[in-house]
C-alpha positions as CSV (number, residue, x, y, z in Angstrom):
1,X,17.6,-17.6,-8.2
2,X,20.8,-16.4,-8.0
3,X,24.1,-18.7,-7.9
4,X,26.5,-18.2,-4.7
5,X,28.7,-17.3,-7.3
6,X,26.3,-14.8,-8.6
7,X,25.7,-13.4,-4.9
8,X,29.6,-12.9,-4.6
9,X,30.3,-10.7,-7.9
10,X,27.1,-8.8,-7.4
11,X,28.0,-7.5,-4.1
12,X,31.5,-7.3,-4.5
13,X,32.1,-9.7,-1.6
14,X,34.9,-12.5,-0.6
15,X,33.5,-16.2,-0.9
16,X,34.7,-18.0,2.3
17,X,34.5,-21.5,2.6
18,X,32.5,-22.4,-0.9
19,X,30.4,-25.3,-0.9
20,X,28.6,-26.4,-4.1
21,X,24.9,-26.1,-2.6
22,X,22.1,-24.6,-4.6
23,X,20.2,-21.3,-3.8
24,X,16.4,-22.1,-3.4
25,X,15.4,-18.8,-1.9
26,X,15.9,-16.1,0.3
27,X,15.2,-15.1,4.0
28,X,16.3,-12.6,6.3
29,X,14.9,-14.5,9.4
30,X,15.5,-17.5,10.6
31,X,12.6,-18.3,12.2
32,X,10.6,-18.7,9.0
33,X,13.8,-19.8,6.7
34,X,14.3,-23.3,4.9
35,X,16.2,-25.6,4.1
36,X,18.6,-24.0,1.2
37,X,17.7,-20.6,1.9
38,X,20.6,-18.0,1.5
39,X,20.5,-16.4,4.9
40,X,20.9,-12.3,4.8
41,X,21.9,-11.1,8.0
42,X,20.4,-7.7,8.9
43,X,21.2,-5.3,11.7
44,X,17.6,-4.5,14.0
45,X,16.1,-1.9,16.1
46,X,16.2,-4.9,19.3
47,X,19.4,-7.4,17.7
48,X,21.5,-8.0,15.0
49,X,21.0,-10.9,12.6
50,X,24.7,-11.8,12.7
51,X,23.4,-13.4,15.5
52,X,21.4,-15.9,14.2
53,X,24.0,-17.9,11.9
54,X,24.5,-20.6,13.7
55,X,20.6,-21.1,13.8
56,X,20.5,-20.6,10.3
57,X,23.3,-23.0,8.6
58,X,21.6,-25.7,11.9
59,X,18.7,-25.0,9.6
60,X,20.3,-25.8,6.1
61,X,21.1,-22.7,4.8
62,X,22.7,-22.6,1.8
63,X,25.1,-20.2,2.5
64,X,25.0,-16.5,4.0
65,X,26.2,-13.0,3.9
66,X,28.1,-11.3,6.7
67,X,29.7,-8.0,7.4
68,X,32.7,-9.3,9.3
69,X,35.4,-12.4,8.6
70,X,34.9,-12.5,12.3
71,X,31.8,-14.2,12.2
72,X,33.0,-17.4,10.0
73,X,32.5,-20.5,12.3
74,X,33.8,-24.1,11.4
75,X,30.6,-25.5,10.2
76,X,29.7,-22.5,7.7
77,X,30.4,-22.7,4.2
78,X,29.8,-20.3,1.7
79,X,29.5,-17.2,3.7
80,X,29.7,-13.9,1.3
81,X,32.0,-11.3,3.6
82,X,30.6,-7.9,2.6
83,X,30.9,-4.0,4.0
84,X,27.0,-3.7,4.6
85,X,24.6,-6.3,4.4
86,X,21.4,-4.0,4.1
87,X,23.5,-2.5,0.8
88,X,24.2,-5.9,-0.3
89,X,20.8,-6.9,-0.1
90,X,20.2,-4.2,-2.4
91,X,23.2,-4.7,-4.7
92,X,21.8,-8.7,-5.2
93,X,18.0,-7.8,-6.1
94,X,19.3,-4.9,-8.9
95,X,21.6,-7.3,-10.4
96,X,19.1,-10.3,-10.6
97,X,16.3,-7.0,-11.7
98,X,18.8,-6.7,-14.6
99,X,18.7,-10.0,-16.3
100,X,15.2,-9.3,-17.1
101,X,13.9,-7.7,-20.3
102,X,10.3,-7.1,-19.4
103,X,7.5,-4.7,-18.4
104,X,8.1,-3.7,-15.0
105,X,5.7,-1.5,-12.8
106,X,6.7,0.3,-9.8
107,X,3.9,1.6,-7.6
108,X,3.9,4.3,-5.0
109,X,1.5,7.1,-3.5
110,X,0.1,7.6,-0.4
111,X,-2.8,6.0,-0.5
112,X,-4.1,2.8,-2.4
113,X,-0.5,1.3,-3.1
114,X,-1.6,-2.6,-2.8
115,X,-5.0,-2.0,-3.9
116,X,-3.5,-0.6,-7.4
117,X,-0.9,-3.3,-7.4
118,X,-3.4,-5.8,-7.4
119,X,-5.6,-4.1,-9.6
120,X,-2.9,-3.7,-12.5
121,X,-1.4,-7.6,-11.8
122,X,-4.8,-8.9,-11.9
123,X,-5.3,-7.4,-15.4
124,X,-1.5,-8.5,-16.6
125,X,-2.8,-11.8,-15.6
126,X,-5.1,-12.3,-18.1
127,X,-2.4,-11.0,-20.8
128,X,0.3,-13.3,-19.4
129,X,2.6,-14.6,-16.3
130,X,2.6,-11.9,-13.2
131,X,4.9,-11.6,-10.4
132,X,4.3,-9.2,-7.9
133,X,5.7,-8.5,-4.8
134,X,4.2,-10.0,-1.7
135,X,1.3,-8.6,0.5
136,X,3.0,-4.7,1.5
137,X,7.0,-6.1,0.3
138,X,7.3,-2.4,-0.3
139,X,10.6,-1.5,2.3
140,X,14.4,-1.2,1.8
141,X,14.1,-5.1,2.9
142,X,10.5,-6.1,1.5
143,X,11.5,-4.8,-2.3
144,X,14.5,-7.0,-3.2
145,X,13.3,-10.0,-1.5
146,X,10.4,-9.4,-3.3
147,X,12.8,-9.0,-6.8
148,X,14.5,-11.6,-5.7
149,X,11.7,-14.6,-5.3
150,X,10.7,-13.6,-9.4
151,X,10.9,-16.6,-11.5
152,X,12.7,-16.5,-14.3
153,X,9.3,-16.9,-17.4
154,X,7.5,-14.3,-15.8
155,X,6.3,-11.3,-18.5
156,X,5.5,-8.7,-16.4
157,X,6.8,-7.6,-12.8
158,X,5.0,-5.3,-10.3
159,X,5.9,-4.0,-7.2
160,X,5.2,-1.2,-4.5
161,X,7.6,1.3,-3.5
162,X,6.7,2.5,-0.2
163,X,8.4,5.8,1.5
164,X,8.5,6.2,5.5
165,X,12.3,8.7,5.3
166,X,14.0,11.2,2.9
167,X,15.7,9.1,0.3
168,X,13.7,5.7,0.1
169,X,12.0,6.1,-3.1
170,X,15.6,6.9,-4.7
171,X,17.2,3.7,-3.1
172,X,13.7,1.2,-3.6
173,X,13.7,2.9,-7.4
174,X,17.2,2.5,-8.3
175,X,17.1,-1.3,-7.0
176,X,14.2,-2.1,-9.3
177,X,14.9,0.2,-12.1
178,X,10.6,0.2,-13.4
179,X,10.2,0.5,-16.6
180,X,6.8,2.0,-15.8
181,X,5.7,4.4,-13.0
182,X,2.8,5.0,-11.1
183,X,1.9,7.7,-8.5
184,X,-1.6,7.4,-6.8
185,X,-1.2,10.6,-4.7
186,X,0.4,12.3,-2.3
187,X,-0.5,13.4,1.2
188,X,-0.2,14.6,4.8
189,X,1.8,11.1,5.8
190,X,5.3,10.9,8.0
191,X,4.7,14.4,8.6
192,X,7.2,13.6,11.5
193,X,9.6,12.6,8.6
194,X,8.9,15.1,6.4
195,X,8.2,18.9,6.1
196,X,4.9,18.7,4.4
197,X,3.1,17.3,1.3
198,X,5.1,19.4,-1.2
199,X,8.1,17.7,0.3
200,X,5.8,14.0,0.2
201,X,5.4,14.5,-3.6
202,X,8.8,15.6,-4.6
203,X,9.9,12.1,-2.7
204,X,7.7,10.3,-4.7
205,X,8.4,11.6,-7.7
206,X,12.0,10.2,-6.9
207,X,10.4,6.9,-8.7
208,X,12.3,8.4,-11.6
209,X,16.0,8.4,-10.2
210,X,16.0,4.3,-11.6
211,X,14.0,4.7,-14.7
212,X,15.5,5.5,-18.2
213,X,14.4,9.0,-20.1
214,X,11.6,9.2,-21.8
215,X,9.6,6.4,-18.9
216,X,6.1,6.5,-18.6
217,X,4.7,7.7,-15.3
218,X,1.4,8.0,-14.4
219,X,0.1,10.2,-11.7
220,X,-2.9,11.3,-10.2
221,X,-3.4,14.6,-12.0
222,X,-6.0,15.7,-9.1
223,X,-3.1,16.2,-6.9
224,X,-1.9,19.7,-7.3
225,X,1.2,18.7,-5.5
226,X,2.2,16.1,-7.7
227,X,1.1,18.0,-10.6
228,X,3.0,21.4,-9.9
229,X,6.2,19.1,-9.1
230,X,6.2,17.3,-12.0
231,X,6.5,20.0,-14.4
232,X,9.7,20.7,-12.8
233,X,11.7,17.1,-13.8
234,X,12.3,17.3,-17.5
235,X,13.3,13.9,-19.8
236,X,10.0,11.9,-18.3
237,X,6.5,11.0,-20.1
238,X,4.1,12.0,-17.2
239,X,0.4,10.8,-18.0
240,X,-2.0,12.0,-15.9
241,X,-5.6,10.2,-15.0
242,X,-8.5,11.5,-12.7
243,X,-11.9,12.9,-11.8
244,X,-11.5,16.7,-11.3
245,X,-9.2,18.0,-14.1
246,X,-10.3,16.6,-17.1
247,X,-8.1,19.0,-19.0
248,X,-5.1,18.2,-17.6
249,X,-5.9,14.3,-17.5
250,X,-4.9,11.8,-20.3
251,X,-7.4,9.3,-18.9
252,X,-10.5,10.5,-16.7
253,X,-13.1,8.7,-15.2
254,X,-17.2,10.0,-15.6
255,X,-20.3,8.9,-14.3
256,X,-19.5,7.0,-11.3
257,X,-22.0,5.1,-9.4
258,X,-21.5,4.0,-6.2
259,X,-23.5,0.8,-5.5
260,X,-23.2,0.4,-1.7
261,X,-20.9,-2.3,-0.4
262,X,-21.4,-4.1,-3.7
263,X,-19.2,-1.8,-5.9
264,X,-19.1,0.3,-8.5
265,X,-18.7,1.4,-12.0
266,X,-17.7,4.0,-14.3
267,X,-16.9,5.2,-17.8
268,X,-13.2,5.8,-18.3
269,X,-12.1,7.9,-21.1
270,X,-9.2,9.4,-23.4
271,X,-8.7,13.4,-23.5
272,X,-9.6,14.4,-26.6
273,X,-6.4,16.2,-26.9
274,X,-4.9,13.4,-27.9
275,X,-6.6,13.0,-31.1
276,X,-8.6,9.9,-31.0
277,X,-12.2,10.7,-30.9
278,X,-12.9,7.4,-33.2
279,X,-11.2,5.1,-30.7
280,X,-13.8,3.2,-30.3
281,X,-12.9,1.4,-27.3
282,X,-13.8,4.4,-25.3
283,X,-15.8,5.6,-23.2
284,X,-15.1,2.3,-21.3
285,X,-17.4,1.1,-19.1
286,X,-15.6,-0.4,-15.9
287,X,-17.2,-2.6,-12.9
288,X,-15.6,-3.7,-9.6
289,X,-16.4,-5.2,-6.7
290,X,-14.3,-2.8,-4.5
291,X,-16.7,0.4,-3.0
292,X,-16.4,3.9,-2.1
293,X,-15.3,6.6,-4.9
294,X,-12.0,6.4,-3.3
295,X,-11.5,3.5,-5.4
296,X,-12.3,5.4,-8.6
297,X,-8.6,6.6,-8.6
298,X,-7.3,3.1,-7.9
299,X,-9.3,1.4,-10.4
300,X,-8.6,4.0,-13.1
301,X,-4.9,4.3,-12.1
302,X,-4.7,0.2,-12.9
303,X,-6.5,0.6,-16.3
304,X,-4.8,3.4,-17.8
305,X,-1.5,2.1,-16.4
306,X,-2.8,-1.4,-18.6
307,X,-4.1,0.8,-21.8
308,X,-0.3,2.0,-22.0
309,X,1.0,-1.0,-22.1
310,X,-1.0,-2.2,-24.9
311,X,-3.2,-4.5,-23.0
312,X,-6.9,-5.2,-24.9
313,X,-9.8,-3.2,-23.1
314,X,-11.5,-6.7,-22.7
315,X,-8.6,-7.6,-20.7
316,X,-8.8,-4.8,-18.5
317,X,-12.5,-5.0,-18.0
318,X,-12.3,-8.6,-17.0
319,X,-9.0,-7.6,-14.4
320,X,-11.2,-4.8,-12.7
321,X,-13.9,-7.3,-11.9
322,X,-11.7,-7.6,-8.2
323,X,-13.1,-8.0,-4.6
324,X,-11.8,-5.7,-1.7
325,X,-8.4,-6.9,0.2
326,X,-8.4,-7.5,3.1
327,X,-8.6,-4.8,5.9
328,X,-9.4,-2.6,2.7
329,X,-13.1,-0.9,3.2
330,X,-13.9,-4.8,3.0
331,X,-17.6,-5.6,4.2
332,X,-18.2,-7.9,6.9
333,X,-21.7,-9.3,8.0
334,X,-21.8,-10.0,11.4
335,X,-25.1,-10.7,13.5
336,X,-25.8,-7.1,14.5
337,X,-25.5,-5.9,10.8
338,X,-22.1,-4.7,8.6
339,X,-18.8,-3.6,9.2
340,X,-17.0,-2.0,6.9
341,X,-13.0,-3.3,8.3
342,X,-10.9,-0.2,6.6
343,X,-8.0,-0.9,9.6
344,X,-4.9,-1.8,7.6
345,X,-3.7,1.7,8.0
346,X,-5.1,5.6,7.8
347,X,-3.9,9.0,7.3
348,X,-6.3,12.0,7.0
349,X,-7.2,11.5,3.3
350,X,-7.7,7.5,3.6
351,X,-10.3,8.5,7.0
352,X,-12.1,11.5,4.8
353,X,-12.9,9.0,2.1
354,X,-13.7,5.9,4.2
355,X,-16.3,8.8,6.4
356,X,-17.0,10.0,2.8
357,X,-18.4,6.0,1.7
358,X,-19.9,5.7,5.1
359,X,-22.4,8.9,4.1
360,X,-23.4,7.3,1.2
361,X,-24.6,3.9,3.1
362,X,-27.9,3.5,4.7
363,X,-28.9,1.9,8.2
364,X,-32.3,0.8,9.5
365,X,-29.9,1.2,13.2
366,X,-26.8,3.1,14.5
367,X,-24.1,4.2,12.0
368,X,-21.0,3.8,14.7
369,X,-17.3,5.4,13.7
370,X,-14.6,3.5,15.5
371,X,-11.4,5.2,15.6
372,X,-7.5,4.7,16.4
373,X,-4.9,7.0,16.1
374,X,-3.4,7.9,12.6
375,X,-0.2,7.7,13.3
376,X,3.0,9.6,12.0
377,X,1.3,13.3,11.6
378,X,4.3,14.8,13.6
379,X,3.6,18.3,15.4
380,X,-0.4,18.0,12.8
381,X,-1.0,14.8,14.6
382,X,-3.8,16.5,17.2
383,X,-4.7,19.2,14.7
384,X,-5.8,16.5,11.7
385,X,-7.5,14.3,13.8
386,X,-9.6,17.3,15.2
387,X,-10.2,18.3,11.3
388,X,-12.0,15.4,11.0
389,X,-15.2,16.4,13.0
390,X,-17.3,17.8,9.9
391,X,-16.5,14.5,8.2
392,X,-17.4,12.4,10.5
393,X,-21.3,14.7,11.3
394,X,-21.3,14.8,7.3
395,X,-21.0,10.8,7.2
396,X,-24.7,10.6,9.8
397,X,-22.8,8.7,12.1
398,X,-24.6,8.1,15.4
399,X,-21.9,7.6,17.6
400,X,-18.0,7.6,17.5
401,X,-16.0,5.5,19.9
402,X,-12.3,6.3,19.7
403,X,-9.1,5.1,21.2
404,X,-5.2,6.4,21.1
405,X,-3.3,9.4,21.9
406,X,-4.6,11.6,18.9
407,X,-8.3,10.5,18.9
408,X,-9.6,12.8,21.9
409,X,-8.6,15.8,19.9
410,X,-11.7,14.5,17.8
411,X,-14.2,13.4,20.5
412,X,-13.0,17.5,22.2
413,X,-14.2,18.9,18.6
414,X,-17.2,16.9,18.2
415,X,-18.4,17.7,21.8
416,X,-18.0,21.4,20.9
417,X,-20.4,21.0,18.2
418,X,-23.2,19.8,20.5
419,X,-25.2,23.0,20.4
420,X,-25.2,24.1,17.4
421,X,-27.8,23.3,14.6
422,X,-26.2,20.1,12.9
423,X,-26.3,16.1,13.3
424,X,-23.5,16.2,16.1
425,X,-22.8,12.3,17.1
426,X,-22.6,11.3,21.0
427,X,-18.3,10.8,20.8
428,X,-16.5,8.9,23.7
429,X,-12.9,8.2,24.2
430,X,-11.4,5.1,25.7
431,X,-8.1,4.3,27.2
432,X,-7.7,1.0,25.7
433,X,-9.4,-1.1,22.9
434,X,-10.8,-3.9,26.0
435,X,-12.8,-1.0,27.4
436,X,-14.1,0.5,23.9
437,X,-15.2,-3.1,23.1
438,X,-16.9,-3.3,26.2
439,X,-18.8,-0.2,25.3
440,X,-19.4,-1.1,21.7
441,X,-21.0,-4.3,22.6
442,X,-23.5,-2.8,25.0
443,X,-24.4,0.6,22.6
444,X,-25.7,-1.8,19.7
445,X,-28.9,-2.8,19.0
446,X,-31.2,-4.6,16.2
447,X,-29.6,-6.6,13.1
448,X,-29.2,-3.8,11.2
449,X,-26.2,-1.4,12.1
450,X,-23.4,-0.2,9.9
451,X,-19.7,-0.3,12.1
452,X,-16.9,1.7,10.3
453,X,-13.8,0.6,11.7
454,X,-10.4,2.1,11.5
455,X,-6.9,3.4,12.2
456,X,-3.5,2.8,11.7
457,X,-1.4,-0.3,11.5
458,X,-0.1,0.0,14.9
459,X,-3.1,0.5,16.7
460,X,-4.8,-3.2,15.6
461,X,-7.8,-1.9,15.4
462,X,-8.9,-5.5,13.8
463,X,-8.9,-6.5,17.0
464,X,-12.3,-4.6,16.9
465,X,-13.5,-6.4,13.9
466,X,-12.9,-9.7,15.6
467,X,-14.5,-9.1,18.6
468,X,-17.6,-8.4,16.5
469,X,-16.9,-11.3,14.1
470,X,-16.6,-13.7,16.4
471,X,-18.2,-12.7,20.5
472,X,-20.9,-14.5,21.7
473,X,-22.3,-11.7,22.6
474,X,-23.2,-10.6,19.7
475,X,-25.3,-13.0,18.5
């Protein structure tokens, strides 16, 4: 932790008030901070969390930031007056980031980002003492409270980057300065942010702006975006892994089996460009408890990521061995058969490969598709959900029940397809998730069903998954 001495010179504030108290962790809201917790003010889309200091030292902070002298009441004591808070924030997580002299990962893409964090810290574990940054800590917020909470014996450090605007993965990078990259992909997400996926991959490749020359990056070498963009930012050791381009790849992964909902496993291997056909370590056969070939690229990002750092093959065989997070194309038994609860998030790629998986399942009764809105497509949003009809009649499904503002574009495109010579499912839009529940629970039948459930994080489509989990009625 950082001293309140330490908080002043690294943001270049003015100590008011000092108070010898120690720092025993961060928090940017109250309602969750304790007892000496440094409290960091930040300004909100509803209020501003100057507004909350009283609350906050009533609580036992240890001290706090604040943008104003203004805001210094008679019971406060060491309260940091800085320009910006939010940049402060910032300022306090690279200069803790920089008392440490150890492998540091940052993780980005748009697709897979916790999965392949968890994969890669699972493996470090087995090598040695992991930090990594909370559940999705990935924001301008999330990533130095994240740096911030590492303790100081830790060997390795990973984190996620995420990106929502233009400019994030400069700022998160530049805070964390990794001493590794990683880049599972890039696609069609913010579009209402961004101009399109040439414009997605050139923001993640921003990872670079905090690294030192000559950093290791991997990225997913099937992506043509990421690929063509790369070639154009000299000084950096891009390593490429995949499925598709094997002469392109460093690392590639080859006969991948897909067993169902209880894994799979594949052979990972080195190019032989780079001269080590006696390695003997390779092919390497990898096993996982996470499904759907989607997975492939996260599992193999995690390993060859691992493999560059010098970590033993056993280790990264044993790390692999990983169940599916939660929300994550996790299975779920529930009386009327499986759901498969993919509902922490989607964009068009994500819902191609979770339909993809579902094709490759079997069901004694009804394969059902329900479906929320992906969200932030911009002026694609109606156009990508309707995309989606010949993956969702090439996954079998039986029926799709859909909710949202995008969704009906799909149900309109599947209903099109009703007289033409294909498996076309019967597709029915709701105007909330109550009445689509309703529906759901009267359309299935038997104990052996297979329920795909998903959409993106605003549109809770868990809720779904616990009405299934847990109503009467379906038992």
């Amino acid at each position: 932790m950082l001293s309140v001495d330490e908080i002043t010179r690294s943001t270049g504030g003015t100590l008011c008030q000092p108070r010898d108290r120690e720092v025993k962790g961060y928090s940017i809201d109250t309602r969750t901070i304790n007892e000496g917790d440094f409290f960091i003010p930040l300004p909100g889309s509803r209020t501003d969390g100057h507004k909350f200091l009283d609350e906050a030292f009533a609580k036992g902070a240890s001290g706090a930031i604040a943008n104003s002298r203004n805001y210094l009441g008679d019971d406060y004591y060491n309260l940091v007056v800085v320009d910006d808070t939010e940049k402060a924030l910032l300022q306090m997580a690279k200069f803790y980031r920089n008392s440490f002299h150890i492998p540091t990962i940052g993780v980005t893409g748009s697709w897979g980002k916790t999965t392949t964090k968890e994969l890669i810290s699972s493996i470090l574990s087995i090598e040695g003492s992991v930090h990594k940054s909370p559940g999705n800590y990935n924001t301008e917020y999330g990533l130095p409270l994240a740096i911030l909470e590492m303790d100081e014996e830790v060997e390795f450090a990973v984190f996620e980057l995420g990106l929502q605007y233009p400019g994030d993965l400069e700022t998160l990078s530049q805070a964390l300065s990794p001493t590794h990259g990683l880049i599972t992909g890039a696609g069609k997400v913010h579009l209402g942010n961004f101009s399109g996926v040439d414009e997605v991959a050139s923001e993640k490749l921003k990872i670079t702006k905090g690294m030192e020359r000559n950093s290791k990056i991997l990225i997913n070498g099937d992506s043509s975006p990421l690929h063509r963009k790369s070639g154009g930012i000299p000084g950096f050791n891009f390593i490429k892994y995949g499925l598709e381009n094997e002469s392109r790849c460093k690392y590639y992964a080859s006969d991948v089996k897909v067993l169902g909902t209880a894994g799979l496993k594949f052979s990972l291997n080195r190019s032989m460009a780079e001269g080590l056909l006696n390695d003997d370590i390779f092919p390497l056969l990898l096993e996982t408890e996470l499904n759907s070939a989607a997975n492939v690229y996260n599992v193999l990002a995690a390993a060859s990521l691992a493999l560059e750092l010098d970590v033993e093959s056993s280790s990264v065989k044993q790390g692999v061995r990983f169940e599916p997070l939660p929300q994550r194309m996790q299975p779920k038994s529930f009386p009327k058969g499986t759901i498969i609860d993919d509902t922490y998030n989607a964009n068009p790629a994500a819902t191609r490969n979770a339909l993809e998986y579902l094709s490759t399942l079997k069901a004694d009764g009804k394969k059902i598709f329900v479906f929320g809105d992906m969200m932030e497509l911009g002026d694609e949003a109606l156009g990508l959900h309707r995309n989606l009809a010949n993956s969702v009649m090439d996954a079998g499904v039986d029926r799709v029940l859909a909710v949202g503002e995008f969704t009906g574009a799909l149900v309109e495109e599947l209903s099109k397809q009703g007289d033409k010579p294909v498996s076309c499912p019967v597709a029915e839009w709701f105007e909330s998730k109550e009445s689509l529940v309703s529906k759901l629970g009267r359309v299935l039948e038997g104990k052996d069903n297979l329920v795909l459930v998903k959409g993106s994080r605003g549109m809770e489509m868990e809720k779904v998954v616990d009405f299934l989990t847990s109503d009467s009625s379906m038992n």
